[in-house]
N, C-alpha and C positions, 0 to 999 in steps of 0.2 A: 333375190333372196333377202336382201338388205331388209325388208318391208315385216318380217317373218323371225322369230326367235322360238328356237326349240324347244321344246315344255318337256315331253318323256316321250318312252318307248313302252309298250305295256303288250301283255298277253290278252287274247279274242276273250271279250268280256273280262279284264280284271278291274278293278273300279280305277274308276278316273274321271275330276270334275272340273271343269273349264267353269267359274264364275257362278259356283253351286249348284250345277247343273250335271249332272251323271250322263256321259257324252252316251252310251250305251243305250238308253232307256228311249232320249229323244230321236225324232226322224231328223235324218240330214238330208239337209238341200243344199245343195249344188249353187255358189254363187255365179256361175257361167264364165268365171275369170279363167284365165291360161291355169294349169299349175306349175308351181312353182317347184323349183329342181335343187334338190339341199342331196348333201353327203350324208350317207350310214352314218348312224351315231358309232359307229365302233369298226368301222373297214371304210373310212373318208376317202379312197379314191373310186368306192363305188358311188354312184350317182342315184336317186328317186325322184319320182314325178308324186309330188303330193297336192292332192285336187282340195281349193280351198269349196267350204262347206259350212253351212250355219244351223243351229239350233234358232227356233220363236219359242221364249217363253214367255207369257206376260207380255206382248206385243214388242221383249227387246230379243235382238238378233245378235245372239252370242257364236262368235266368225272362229273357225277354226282352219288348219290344214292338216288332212290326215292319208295316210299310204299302208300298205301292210309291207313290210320290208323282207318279209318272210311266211309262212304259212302260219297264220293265226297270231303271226306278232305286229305288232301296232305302232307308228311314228308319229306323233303330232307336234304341230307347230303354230304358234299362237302371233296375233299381229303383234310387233316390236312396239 
């Protein structure tokens, strides 16, 4: 998890942009890597698997990791 630093939590579509990019709008691909296992932002002794994931815009590869920690609620975590 060292690799990974927590960005926010967000509600099923509320806006949200990783490197001026509306994560919502683009398709995510799957970078085939393990996912990576971080703490609830707010009950840290439960555990989440958040599957890293990229947007292509303009041929650059904007890397994210994202989980739903709840039904319709959203965790992302951005490389450190």
């Amino acid at each position: 998890m060292n690799d990974w630093s927590y960005l926010t939590t967000v509600a099923d579509g509320e806006p949200l942009e990783i490197e001026g990019v509306n994560v919502w709008e683009g398709k995510w691909h799957s970078t085939g890597d393990q996912p990576i296992i971080v703490p609830h932002p707010n009950y840290p002794s439960q555990r989440h698997e958040l599957y890293p994931s990229f947007i292509e815009v303009g041929g650059k590869k904007i890397l994210f990791a994202a989980g739903e920690l709840s039904n319709c609620v959203w965790c992302f975590y951005v490389p450190a």
